[in-house]
N, C-alpha and C positions, 0 to 999 in steps of 0.2 A: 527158401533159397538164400542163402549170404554170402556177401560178399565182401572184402577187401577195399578199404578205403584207407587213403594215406593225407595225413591235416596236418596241417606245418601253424608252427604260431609264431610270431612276430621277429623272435629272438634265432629263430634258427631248428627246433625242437620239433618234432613231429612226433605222431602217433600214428597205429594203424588200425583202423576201428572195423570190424565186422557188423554189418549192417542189412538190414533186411530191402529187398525190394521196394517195400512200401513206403520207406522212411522219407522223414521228410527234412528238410534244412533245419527247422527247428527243434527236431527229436532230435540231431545228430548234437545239437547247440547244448541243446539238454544234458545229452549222456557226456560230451564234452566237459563243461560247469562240472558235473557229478565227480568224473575221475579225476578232475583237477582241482578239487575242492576250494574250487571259485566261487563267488557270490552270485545268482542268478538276478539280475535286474532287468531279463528280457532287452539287455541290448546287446547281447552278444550275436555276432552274425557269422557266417559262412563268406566266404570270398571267395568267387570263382577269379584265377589270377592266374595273364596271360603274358609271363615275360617276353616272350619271343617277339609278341603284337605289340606291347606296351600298353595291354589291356587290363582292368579290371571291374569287377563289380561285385554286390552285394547279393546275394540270391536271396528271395523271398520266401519269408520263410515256410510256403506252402510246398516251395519247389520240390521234386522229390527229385534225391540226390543220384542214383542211378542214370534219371533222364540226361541229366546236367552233365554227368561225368561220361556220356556218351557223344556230347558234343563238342570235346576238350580234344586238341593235341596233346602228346607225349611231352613236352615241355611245361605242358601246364597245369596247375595243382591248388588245391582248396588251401585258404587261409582261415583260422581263428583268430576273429579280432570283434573289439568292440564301436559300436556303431550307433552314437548314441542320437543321430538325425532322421532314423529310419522310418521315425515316423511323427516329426517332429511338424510336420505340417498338414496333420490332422489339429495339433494345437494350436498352431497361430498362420491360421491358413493365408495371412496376409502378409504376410513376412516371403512368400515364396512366391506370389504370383502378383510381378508388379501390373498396373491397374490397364497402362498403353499397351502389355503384350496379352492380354486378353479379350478375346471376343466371340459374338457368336457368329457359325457359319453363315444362316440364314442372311441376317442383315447384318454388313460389314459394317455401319456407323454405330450400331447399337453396343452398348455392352452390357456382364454380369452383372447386379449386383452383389457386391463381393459378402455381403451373409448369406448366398443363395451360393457361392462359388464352388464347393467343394459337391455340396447335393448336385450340381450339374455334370462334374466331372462320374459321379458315380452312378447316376441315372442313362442307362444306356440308351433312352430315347432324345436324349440330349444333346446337341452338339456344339459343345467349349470347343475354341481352337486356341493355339499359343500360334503370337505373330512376332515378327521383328528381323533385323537383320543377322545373319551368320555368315561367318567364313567358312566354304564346302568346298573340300577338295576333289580336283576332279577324280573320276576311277582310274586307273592305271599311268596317272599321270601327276606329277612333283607340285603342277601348281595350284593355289588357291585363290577362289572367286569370293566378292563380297555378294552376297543374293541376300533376297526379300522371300523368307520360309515362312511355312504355317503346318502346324502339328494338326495334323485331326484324327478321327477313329480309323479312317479308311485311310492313314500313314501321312509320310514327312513330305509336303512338296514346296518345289520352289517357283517363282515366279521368272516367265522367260520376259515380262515388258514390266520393270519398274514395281511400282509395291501393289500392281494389277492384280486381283484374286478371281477374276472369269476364269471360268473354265476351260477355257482354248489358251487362258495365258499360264497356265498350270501344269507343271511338268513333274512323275511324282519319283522324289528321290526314295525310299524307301520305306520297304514294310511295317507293320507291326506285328502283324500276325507270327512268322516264323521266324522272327530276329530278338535280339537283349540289345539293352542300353548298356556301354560302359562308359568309365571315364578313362582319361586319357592320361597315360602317365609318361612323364617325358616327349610330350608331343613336339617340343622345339625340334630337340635333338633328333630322335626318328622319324617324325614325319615335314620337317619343316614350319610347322604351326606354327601362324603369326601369334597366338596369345599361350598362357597357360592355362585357360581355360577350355580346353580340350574335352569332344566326348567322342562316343563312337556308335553307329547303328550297326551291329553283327549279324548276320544272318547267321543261323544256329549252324546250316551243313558246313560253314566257313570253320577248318579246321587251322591252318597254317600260313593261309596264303593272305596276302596282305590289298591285292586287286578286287575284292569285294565288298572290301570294308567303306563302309558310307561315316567318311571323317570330317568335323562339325568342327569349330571352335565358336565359341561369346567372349563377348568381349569383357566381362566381368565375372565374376562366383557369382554374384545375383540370378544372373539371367541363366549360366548355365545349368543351375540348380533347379529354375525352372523347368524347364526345357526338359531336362532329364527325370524330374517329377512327376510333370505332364505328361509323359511318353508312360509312367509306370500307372498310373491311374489309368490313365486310357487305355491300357493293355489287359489290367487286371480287376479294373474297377472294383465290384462291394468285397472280392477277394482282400484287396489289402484292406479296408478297413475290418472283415471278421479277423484279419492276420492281429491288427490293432489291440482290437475287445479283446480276445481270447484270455489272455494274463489278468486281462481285471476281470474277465467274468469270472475266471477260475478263481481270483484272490475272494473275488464276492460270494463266492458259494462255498468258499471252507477257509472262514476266516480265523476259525479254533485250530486247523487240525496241519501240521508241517505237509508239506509235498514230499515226496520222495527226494526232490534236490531241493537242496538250501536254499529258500528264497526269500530275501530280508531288502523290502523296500526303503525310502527313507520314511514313508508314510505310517509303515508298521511296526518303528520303533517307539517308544513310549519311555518317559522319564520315570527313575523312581527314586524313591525317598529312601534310605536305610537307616535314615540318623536313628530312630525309635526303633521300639522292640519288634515291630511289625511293621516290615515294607508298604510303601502306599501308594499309587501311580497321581503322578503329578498332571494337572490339566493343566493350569497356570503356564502360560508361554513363557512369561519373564520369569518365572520361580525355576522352571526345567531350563533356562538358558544361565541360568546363577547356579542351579545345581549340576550342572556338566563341567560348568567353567571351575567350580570348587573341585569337583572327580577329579580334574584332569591336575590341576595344581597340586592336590592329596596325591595322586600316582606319581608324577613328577620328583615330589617329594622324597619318597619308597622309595625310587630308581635310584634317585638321586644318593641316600642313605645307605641302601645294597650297595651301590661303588664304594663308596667312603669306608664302608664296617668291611668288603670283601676282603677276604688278605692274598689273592690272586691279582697281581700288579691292579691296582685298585684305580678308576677314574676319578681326575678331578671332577667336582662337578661344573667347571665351565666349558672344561673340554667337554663331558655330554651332551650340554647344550649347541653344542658345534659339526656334534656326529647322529646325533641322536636322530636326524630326518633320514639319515640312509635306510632307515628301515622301514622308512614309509612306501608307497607301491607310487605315489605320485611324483617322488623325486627319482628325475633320470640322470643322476649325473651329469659328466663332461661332454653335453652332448651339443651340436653346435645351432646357431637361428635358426637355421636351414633345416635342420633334422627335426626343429621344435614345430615347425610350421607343418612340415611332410605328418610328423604323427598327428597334430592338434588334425587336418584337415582329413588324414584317412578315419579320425576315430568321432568325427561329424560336426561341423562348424552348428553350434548349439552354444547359446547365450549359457557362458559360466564353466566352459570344459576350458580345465588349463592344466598345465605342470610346470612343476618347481625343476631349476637345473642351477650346477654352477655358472658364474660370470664368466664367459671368456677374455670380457678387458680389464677385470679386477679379480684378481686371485685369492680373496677376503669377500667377495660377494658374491649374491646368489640373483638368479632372476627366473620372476613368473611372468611364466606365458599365458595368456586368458583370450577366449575368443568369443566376443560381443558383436550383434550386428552383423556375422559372417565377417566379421574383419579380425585378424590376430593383433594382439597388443602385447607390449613387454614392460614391467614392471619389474626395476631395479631393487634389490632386498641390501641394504647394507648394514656393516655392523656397528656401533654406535658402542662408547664407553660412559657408564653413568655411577660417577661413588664406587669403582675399580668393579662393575659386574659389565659382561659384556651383554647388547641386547642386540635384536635385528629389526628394522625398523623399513619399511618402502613410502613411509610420507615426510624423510627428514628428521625422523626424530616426534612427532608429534603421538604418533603412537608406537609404542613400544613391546617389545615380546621377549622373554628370554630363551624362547628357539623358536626355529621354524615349523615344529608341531602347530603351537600355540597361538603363531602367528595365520597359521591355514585356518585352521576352528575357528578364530576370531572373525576371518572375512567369509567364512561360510556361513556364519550369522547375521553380519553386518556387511553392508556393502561400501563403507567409510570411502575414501578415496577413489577405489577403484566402478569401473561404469557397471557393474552388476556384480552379485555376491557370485564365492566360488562354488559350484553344483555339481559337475562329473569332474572325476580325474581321469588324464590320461593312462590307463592301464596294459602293461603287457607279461604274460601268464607262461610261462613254460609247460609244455605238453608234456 
């Protein structure tokens, strides 16, 4: 049986994919990559996205897409986007769960130890709770209380005496069983949210109406990241981590042989030598970071030369160096802080995802945006004159580039200046 599916991507562009019953968020992610001859790094995700609500979330990628698009109003519609956090705290499980908002149900003084933290969350005999204070808006009503909540398997409650956890002082705000987590987009403006850190408990039959929705703010990214972390473990347990494995066990078991879709990790690239008569795969870290850094300067070159020899209005080559980043997928142009922060946080606050944009207060500069520590940073690119060549520079001059290709490469190798090297780029893909 197929059916009709309509996936909108970032820029505005949509497709409509015929799809089987059985499909899952991740086949659909799949055939997605495929027709759009995108790179598959298994971070691409599915957005279930609820303008009307001010909702949104990432489906997992077990979900099957039928079930999902059964639970959706008429206004709301599946995104393609990249999501490179999705399971970023299977790797640095301590980065997400600060140490005061964890503990076990049994005895309230006691806590995890955080090497044992994530086995707990996934051992259904277990019971981890997430504690701390939230802002909860009441149901059917404009205002917000500060409460004392605790996440556990059997759902969200809060505390009617103080940061009390008895069970007579325990009132339970909602399920997990038949509800999603999302996040909250424009919580100020729609719902009044005192913070931006906005989430939401939806119960699945909640189609339109705004009276059911169980509305959450923290008071930081940290905590709300847990919170809304915690809520997807506890719902789905050893499910997300086989979500996890699947792509390395597949890489592991046909490391000769392509997939059907393109899939080109940073792990399974390999340097090679062509100086000689016979290619040679380089192991040498330093030799493969001196032979890329030569490739790129050799092509540079070419490009450079092609403009100069073309006799079709021919580029100087400083002017290349000036235009030459527009062709990269990381530079989003004339786009404003605001817009730089809105993608960097939909596409996963993840130590080293950033993009290049023009300066709004210097019409000659550029700036990169990088997010370290779940916190966004901006880093000034200006352009610096040396012996009449123009170069671009973000440390004053102390290191130099003659475009901003050269200047990305270089800090994706080295972390010179900035508080971690650059590792995802912001991407968005027309369908």
């Amino acid at each position: 049986m197929l059916q009709d599916v309509k996936v909108f991507s970032e820029d505005g562009t949509s497709k409509v994919v015929e799809i089987l019953a059985d499909m899952t968020a991740r086949d659909l992610c799949q055939l997605l990559v495929y027709k759009s001859h995108c790179v598959d790094d298994n971070s691409w995700t599915l957005v279930e996205h609820h303008p009307h609500l001010g909702l949104e979330r990432c489906l997992e990628d077990h979900e099957l897409i039928v079930q999902v698009e059964s639970t959706m109003g008429s206004e709301s519609k599946f995104l393609f986007r990249k999501n490179y956090a999705k399971y970023e705290f299977f790797k640095n499980p301590m980065n997400f769960f600060p140490e005061q908002m964890v503990a076990w149900c049994q005895q309230t003084n006691g806590s995890i130890p955080q090497s044992q933290l994530l086995q707990n969350f996934l051992n259904s005999s277990s019971c981890p709770e997430i504690q701390g204070f939230l802002h909860v808006k009441e149901l059917g009503r404009k205002s917000w209380k500060k409460l004392y909540v605790c996440l556990r398997r059997s759902g969200l409650y809060c505390s009617t005496k103080g940061t009390s956890k008895e069970p007579r002082h325990l009132q339970l705000l909602a399920d997990l069983e038949d509800s999603n987590i999302f996040s909250l987009i424009a919580g100020k403006k729609l719902y009044n949210a005192p913070a931006e850190y906005g989430f939401c408990i939806k119960p699945n039959r909640v189609r339109n109406e705004t009276k059911e929705l169980r509305l959450l703010c923290a008071e930081d990214e940290q905590s709300r990241t847990c919170w809304m972390t915690a809520f997807r473990l506890l719902k789905y347990g050893m499910l997300l981590y086989q979500n996890y494995r699947i792509p390395q066990q597949r890489k592991a078991m046909l490391p000769h042989f392509s997939t059907p879709v393109r899939s080109v990790s940073e792990n399974s690239l390999v340097a090679m030598d062509f100086s000689g008569q016979i290619g040679r795969v380089i192991d040498n870290p330093a030799e493969a970071q001196s032979a890329a850094l030569e490739e790129g300067h050799a092509w540079r070159k070419r490009s450079t030369r092609m403009n100069i020899l073309g006799s079709q209005s021919p580029l100087h080559p400083s002017t290349l160096s000036t235009v030459i980043h527009r062709t990269q997928h990381w530079f989003h142009g004339r786009i404003s802080r605001e817009e730089s922060h809105r993608i960097i946080k939909q596409q996963g606050l993840v130590d080293g995802l950033f993009l290049l944009r023009d300066s709004q207060s210097n019409p000659k500069a550029f700036v990169l945006t990088l997010c370290h520590h779940q916190k966004i940073k901006h880093f000034q690119i200006l352009p610096c004159e040396d012996d009449g060549q123009i170069f671009f520079s973000l440390d004053d001059g102390n290191t130099k580039f003659s475009d901003l290709i050269q200047l990305v490469e270089f800090y994706q190798l080295n972390k010179g200046v900035l508080p971690c090297k650059l590792k995802h780029h912001c991407i968005r893909v027309a369908l």
